[in-house]
Rosetta silent file (secondary structure, phi, psi, omega in degrees, C-alpha in Angstrom):
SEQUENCE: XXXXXXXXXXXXXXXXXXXXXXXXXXXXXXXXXXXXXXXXXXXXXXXXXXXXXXXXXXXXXXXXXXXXXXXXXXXXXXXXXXXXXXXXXXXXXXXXXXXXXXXXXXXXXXXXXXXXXXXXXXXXXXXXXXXXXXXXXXXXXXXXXXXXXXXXXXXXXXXXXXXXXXXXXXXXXXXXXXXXXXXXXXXXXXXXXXXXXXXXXXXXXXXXXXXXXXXXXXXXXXXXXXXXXXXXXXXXXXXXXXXXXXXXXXXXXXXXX
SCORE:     score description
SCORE:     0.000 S_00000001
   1 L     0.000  147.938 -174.054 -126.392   18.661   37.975 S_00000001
   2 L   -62.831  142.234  144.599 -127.202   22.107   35.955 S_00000001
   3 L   -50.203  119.923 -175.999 -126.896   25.138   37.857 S_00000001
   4 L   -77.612  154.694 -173.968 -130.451   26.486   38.850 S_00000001
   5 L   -82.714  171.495  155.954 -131.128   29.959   37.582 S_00000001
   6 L  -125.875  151.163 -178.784 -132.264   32.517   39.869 S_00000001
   7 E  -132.490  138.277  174.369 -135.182   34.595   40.141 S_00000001
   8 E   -35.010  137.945  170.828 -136.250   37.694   42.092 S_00000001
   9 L  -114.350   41.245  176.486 -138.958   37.816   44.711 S_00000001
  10 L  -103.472   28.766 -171.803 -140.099   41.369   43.907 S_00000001
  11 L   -89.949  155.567  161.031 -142.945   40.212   41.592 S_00000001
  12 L  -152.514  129.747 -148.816 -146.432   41.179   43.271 S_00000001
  13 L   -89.772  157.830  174.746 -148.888   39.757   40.796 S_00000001
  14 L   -81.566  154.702 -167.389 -152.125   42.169   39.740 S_00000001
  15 L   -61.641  -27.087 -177.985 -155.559   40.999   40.642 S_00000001
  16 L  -109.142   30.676  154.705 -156.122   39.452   37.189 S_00000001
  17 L   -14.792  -68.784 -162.262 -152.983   37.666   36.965 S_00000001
  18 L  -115.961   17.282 -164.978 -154.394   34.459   36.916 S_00000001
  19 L   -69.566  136.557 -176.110 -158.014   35.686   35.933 S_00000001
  20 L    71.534    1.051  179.328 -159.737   32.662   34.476 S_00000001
  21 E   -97.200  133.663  162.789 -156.731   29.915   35.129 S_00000001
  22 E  -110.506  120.051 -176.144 -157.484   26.880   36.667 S_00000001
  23 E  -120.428  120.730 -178.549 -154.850   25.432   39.203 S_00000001
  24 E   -96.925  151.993 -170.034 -154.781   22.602   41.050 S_00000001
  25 E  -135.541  134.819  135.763 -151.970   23.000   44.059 S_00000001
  26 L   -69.982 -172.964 -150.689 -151.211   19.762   45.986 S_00000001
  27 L   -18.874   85.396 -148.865 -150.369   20.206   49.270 S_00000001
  28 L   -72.474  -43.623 -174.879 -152.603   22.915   49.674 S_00000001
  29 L   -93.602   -2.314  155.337 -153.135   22.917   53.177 S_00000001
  30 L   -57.383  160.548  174.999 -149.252   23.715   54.129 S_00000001
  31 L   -30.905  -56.943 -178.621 -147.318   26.316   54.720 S_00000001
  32 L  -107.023  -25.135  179.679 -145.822   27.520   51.409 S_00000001
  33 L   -80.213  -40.362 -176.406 -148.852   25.530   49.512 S_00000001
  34 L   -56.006  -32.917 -170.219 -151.590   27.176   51.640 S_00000001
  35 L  -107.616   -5.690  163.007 -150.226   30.602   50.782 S_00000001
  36 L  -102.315   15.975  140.369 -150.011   30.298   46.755 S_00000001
  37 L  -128.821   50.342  153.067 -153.187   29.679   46.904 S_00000001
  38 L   -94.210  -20.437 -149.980 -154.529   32.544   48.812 S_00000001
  39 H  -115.624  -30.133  149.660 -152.147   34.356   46.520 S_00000001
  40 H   -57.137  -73.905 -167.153 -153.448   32.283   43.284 S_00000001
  41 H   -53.883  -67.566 -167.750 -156.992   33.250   44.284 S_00000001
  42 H   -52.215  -11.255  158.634 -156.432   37.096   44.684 S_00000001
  43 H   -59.922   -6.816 -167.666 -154.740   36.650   41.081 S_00000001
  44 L    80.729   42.284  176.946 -158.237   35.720   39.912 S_00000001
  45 E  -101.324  160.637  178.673 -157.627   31.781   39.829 S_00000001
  46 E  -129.248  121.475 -157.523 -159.985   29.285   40.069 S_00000001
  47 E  -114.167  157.651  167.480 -158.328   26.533   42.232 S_00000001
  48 E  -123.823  125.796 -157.644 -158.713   23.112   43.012 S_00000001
  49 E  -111.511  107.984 -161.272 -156.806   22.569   46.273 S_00000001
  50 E   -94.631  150.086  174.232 -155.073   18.646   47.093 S_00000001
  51 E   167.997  159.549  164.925 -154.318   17.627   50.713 S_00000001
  52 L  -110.328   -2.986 -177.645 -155.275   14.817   53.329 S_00000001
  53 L   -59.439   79.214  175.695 -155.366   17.669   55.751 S_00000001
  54 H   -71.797  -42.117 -168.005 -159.433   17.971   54.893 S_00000001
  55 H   -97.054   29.137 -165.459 -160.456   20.287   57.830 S_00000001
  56 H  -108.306  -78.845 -177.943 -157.104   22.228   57.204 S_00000001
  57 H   -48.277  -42.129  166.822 -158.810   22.763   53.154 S_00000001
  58 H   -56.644  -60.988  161.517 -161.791   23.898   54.814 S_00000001
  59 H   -15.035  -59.168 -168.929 -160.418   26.309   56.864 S_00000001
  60 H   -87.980   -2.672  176.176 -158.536   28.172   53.597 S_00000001
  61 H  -107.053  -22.159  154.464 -161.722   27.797   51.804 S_00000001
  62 H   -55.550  -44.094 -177.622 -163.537   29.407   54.457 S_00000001
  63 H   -90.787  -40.543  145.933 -161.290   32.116   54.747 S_00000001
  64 H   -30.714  -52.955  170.285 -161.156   32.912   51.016 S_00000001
  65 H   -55.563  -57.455 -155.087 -164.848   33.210   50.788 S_00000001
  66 H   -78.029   -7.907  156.811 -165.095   35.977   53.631 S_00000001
  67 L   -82.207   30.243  177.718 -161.959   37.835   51.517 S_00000001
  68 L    63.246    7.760 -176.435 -164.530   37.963   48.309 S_00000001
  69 L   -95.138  161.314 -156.376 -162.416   35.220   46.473 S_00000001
  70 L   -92.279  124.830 -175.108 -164.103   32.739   44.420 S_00000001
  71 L   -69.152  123.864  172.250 -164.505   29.303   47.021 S_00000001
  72 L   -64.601  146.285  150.316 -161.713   26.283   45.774 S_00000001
  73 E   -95.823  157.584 -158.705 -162.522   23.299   45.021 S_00000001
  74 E  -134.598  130.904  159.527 -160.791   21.124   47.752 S_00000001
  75 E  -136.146  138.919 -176.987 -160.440   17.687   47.560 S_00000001
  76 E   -80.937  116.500  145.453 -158.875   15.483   50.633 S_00000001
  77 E  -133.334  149.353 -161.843 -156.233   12.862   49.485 S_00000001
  78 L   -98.874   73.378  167.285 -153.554   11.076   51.218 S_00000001
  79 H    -8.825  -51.410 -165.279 -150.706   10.698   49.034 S_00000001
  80 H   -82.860  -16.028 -173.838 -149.205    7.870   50.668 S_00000001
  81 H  -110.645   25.258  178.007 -152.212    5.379   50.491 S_00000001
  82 L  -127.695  150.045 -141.144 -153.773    6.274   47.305 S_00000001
  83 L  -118.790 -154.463 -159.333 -152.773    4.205   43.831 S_00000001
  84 L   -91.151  -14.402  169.748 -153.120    5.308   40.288 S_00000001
  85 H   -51.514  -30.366 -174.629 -157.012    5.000   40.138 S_00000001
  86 H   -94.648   -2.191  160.102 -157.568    7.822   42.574 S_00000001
  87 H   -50.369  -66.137 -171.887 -155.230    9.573   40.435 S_00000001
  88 H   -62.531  -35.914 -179.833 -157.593    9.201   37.372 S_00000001
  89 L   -72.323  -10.273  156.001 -160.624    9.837   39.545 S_00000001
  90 L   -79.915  -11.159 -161.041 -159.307   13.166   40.052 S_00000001
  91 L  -111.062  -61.796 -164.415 -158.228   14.073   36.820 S_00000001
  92 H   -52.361  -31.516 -160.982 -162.234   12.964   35.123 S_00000001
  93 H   -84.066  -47.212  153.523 -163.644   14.962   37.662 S_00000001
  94 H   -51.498  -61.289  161.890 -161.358   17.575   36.747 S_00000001
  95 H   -48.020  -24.969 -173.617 -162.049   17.406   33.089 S_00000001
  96 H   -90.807  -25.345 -157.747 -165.994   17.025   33.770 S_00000001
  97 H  -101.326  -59.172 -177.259 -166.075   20.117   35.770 S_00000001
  98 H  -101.082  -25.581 -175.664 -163.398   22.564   33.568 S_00000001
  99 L    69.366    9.910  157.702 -162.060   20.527   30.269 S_00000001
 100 L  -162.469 -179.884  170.991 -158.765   21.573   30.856 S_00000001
 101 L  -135.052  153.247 -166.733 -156.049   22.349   33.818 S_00000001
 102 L  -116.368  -24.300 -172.831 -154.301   25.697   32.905 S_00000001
 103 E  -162.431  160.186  171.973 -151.339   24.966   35.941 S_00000001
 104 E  -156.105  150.270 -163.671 -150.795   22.186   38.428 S_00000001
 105 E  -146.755  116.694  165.213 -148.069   23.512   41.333 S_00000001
 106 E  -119.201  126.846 -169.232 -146.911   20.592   43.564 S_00000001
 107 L  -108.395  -18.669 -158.614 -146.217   21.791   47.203 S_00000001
 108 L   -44.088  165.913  147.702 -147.054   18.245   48.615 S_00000001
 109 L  -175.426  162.600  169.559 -143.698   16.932   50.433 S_00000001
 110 L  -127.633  146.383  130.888 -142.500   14.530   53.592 S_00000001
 111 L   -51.561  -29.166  175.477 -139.804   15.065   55.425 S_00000001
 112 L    51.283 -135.910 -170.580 -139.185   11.615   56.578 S_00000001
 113 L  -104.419  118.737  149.884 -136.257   11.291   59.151 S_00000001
 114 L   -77.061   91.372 -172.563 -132.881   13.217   59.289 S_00000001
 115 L  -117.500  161.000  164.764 -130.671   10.066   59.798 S_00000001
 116 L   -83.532  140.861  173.169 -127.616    8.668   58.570 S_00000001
 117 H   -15.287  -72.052 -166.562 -128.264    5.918   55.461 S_00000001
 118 H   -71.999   25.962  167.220 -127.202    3.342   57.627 S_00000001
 119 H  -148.777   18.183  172.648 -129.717    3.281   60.465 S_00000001
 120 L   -45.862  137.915  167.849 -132.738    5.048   57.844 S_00000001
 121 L   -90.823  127.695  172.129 -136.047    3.292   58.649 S_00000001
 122 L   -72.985    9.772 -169.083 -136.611    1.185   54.943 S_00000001
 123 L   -97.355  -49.968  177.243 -140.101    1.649   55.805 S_00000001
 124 L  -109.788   37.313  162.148 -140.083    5.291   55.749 S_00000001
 125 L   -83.012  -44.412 -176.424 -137.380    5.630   53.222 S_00000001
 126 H   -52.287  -54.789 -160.560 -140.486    4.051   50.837 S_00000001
 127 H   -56.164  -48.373 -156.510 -143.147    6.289   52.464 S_00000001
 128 H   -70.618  -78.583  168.771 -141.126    9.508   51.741 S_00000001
 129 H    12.978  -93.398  173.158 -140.121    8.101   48.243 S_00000001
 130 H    -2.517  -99.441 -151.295 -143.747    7.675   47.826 S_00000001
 131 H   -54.820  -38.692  173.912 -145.171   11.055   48.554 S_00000001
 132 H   -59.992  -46.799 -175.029 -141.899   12.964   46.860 S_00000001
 133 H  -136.062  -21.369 -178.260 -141.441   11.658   43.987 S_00000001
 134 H   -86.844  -28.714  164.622 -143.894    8.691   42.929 S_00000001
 135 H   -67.924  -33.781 -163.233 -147.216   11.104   43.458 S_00000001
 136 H   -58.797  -77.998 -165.422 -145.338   14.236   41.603 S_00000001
 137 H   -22.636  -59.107  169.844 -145.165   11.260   38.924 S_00000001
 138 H   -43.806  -70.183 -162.958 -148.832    9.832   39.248 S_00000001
 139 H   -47.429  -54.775  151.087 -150.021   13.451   39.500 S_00000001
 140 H   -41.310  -56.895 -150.600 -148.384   14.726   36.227 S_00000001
 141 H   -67.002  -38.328 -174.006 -149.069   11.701   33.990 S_00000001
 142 H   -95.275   -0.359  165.124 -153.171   11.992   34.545 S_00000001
 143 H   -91.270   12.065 -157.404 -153.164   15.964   34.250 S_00000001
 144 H   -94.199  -20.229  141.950 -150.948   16.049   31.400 S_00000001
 145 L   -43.101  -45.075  173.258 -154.324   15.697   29.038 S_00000001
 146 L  -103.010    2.541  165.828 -155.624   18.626   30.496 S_00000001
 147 L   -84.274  -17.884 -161.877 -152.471   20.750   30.592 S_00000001
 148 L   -94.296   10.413 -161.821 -151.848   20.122   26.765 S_00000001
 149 L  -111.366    6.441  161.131 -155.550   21.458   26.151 S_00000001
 150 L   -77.702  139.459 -178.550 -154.376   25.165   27.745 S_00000001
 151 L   -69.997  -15.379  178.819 -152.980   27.632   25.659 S_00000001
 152 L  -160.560  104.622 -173.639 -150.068   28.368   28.123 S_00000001
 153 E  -119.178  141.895 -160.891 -150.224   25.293   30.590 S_00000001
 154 E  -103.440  159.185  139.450 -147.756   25.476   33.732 S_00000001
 155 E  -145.990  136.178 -160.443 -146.340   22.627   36.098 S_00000001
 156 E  -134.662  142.486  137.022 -143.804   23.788   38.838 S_00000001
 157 E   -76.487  153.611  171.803 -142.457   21.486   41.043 S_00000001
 158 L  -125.254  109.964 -156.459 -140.780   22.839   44.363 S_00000001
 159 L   -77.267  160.840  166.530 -137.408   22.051   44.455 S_00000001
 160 L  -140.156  164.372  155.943 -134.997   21.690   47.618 S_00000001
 161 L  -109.165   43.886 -179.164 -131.383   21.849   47.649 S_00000001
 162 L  -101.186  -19.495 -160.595 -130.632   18.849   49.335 S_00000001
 163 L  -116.852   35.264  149.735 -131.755   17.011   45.972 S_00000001
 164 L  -121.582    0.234  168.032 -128.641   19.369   43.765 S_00000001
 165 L  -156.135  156.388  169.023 -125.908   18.361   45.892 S_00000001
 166 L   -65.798   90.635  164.835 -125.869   15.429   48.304 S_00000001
 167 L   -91.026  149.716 -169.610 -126.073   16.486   52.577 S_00000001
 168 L   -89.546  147.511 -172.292 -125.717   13.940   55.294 S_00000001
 169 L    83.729  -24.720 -164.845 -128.562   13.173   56.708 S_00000001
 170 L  -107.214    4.704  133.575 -131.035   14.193   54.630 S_00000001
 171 L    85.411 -142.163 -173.721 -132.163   10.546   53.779 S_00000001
 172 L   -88.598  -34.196  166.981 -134.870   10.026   51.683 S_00000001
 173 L   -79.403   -8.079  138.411 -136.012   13.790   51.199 S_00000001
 174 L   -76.684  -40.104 -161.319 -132.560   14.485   48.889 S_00000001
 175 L   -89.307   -8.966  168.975 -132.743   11.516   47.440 S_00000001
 176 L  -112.437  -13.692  148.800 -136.280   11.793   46.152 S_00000001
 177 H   -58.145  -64.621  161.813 -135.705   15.908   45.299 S_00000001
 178 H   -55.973   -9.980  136.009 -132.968   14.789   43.051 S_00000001
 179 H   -17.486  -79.001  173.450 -135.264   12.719   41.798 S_00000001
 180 H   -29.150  -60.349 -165.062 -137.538   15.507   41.185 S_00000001
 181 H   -63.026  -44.252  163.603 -135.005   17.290   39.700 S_00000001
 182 H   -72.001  -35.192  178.563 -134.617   14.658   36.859 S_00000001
 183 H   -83.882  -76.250 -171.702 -138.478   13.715   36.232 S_00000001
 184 H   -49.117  -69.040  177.453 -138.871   17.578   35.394 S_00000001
 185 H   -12.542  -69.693 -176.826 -136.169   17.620   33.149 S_00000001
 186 H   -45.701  -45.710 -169.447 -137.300   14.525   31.413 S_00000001
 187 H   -52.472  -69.178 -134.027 -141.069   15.863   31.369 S_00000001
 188 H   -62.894  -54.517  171.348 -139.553   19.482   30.017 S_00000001
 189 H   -50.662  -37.767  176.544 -137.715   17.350   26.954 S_00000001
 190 H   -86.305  -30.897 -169.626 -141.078   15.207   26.035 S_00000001
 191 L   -96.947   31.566 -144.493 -143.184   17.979   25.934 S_00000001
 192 L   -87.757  -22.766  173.449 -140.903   20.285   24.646 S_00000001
 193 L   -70.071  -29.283  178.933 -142.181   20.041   20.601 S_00000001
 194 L   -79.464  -12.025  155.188 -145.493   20.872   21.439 S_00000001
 195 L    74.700    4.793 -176.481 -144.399   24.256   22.579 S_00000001
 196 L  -128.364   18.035 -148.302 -147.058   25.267   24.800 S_00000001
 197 E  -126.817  137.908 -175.066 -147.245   23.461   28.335 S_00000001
 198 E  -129.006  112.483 -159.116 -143.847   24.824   30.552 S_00000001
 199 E  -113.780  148.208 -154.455 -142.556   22.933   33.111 S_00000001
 200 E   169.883  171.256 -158.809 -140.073   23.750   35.839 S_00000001
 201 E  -139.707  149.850 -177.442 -138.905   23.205   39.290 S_00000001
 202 L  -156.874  119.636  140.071 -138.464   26.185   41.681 S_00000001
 203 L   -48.566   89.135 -178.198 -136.608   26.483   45.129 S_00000001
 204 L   -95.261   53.339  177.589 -138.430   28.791   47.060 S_00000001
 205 L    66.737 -155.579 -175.034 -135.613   29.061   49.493 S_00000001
 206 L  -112.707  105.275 -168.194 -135.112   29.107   53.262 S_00000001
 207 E  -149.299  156.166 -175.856 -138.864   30.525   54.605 S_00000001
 208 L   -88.096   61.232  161.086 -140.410   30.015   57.904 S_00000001
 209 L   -79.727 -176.303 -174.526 -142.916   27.084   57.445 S_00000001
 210 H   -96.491  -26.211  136.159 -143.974   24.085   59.580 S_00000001
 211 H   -95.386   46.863 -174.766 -141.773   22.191   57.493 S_00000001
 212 H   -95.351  -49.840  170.431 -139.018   24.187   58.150 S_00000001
 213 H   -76.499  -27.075  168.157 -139.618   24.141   61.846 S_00000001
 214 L   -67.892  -34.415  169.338 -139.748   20.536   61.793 S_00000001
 215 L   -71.713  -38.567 -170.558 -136.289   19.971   60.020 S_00000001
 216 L  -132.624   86.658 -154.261 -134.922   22.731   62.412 S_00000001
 217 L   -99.873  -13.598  140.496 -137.086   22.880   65.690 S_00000001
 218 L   -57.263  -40.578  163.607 -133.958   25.300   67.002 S_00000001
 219 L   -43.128  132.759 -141.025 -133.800   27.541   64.616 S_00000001
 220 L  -117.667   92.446 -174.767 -134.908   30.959   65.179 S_00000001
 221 H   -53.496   -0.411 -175.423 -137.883   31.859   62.441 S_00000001
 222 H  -102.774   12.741  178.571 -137.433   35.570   62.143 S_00000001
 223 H  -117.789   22.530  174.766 -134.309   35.504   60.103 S_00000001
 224 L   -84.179 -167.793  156.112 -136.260   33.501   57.227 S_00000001
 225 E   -91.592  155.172 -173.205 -137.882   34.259   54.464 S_00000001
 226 L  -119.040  161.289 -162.847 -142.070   34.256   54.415 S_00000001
 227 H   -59.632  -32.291 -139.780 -144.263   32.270   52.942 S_00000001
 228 H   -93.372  -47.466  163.174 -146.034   34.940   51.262 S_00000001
 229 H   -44.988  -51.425  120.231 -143.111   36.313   49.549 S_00000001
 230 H    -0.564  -69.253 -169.974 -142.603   32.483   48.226 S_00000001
 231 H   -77.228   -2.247  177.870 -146.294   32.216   46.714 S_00000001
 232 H   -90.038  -30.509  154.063 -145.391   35.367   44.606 S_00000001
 233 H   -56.665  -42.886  150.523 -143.124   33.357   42.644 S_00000001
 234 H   -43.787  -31.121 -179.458 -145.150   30.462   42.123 S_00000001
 235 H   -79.500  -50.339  151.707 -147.726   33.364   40.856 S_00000001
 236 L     8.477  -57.856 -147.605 -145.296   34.488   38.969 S_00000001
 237 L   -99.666  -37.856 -158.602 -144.193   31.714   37.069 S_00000001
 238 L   -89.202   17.401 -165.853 -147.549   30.458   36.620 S_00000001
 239 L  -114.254 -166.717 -174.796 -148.540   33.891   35.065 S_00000001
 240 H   -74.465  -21.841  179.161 -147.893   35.375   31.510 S_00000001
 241 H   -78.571   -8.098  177.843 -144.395   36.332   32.903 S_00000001
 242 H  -105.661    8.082  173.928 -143.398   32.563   33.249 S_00000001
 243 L   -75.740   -7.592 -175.714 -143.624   31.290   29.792 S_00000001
 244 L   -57.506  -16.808 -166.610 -140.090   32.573   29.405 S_00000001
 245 L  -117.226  134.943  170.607 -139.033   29.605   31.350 S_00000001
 246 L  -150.816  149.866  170.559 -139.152   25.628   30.700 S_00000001
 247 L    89.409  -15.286 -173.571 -137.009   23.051   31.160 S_00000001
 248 L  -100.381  158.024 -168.298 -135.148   24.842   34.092 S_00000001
 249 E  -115.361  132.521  158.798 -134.613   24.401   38.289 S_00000001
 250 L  -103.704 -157.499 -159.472 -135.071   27.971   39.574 S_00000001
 251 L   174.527  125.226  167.647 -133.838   29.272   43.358 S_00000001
 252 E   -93.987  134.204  169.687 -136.062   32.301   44.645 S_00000001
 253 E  -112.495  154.316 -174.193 -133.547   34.871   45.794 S_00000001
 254 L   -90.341  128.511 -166.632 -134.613   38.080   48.079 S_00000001
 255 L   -70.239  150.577  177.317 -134.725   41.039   45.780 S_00000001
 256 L   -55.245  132.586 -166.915 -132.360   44.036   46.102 S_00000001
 257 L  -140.518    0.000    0.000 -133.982   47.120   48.065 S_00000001
C-alpha cells in the first residue's frame, strides 16, 4: 500500500475558514468527531451533525449555541441498523434544506473486538464491517450529487494504521480501514476528471479519545495527542488550503516547536 503523506498540526484555521460551507460530520457525537465540529463551527460552517448518540448531538448543539455559533443540524442514526433508504432520506433532506454539501468528514467507527481471527465473533466481524466500511460506502454514494454541485467539495475519511499494514488482533477494525483505504482511492480515480470534489483519507494519529481508551484501557492519556489539535486538520483540509490534496492517505504529525 502507498506511503501516506504527512501533514503538520500547526494549522489554526481563521474564523471564516469555513464561512458559508456546509458539512455534514458522521460520528459527530465522539471524541475526535465531536471536536471538528466545534472547530468546523468556529470556522464559520454550517453543519449537519450524524450519530445514534441523539442526546450526546444535543448536548454539542447546546453548547455551540451559548458559544455564539450558528446551532447544527443534528440528525440521530444508527449506522448498524439503517439500509440504503435512510441513506437517501438524508441526502433529500439535505438537498431540500441547502442544494448542495460543500464537505462530508466521516468520524463514525467501531472498534469491534481485539481478538485473534480464529476465535473473532462472525457476528461482530459483520457489525464492525458494517459501520466501517459499508456506511462510509452508503454515505458517499447518496452525497456525491451534492458534493459535485460545490465549487471545491471535500470528503475525508479517517484513516487508522492498522488498515496500511496488517497487526494481530486488530480483527475487523484493520480489515475494514484497509478497506477504507481502497474505496477512497477508487472514489479519488472516478471523480478525478471532474476536477473539483477532493477526496482523501487522513490519520489523525495517536490522541486521547474514548476510542482510544477503549482499545487501550491501560494506557496513560497524557502522553497523547488531543482531540482538538486533530479537528485542526480536518479544518484544514476541508478549507481552501486542502484542495492541494486528492487521491492521497495523510498521517497528522505533531508540528516542530
Amino acid at each position: 500500500m502507498t506511503e501516506p503523506l504527512t501533514i503538520a498540526d500547526d494549522f489554526r484555521a481563521a474564523p471564516d475558514s469555513l464561512a458559508g460551507r456546509v458539512i455534514l460530520i458522521s460520528g459527530a457525537a465522539g471524541g475526535i468527531g465531536s471536536a471538528v465540529a466545534r472547530h468546523c463551527a468556529a470556522a464559520g460552517a454550517e453543519l449537519i451533525l450524524l450519530d445514534k448518540a441523539l442526546k450526546k448531538l444535543e448536548a454539542l448543539s447546546d453548547e455551540l449555541n451559548r458559544d455564539g455559533l450558528q446551532p447544527p443540524i443534528i440528525h440521530a442514526m444508527n449506522l448498524e441498523g439503517v439500509g440504503p433508504a435512510d441513506y437517501l432520506e438524508l441526502a433529500t433532506a439535505i438537498d431540500q434544506q441547502f442544494g448542495r454539501l460543500d464537505g462530508l468528514v466521516h468520524c463514525a467507527a467501531m472498534l469491534g473486538e481485539l481478538s485473534p481471527l480464529s476465535q473473532y465473533d462472525p457476528e461482530l466481524w459483520a457489525r464492525t464491517l458494517h459501520v466501517n466500511l459499508n456506511a462510509p460506502f452508503l454515505l458517499n454514494q447518496v452525497c456525491l450529487p451534492l458534493l459535485e454541485r460545490s465549487a471545491d467539495g471535500r470528503i475525508i475519511h479517517t484513516a487508522d494504521r492498522s488498515g496500511r499494514q496488517g497487526l494481530a488482533y486488530w480483527g475487523a477494525f484493520g480489515v475494514s480501514h484497509a478497506g477504507l483505504q481502497i474505496m477512497m482511492q477508487t472514489l479519488a480515480a472516478e471523480v478525478a476528471r471532474k476536477g473539483r470534489l477532493r477526496v482523501v483519507s487522513l490519520d489523525p494519529g495517536a490522541v486521547n479519545s474514548p476510542m482510544r481508551q477503549q482499545a487501550y484501557p491501560a494506557e496513560h492519556g497524557s502522553g497523547l495527542g488531543s482531540v482538538n489539535d486533530a479537528a485542526q486538520a480536518y479544518v484544514y483540509l476541508l478549507s481552501a488550503e486542502g484542495n492541494r490534496y486528492h487521491g492521497v492517505s495523510l498521517v497528522r504529525t505533531p508540528a516542530v516547536t
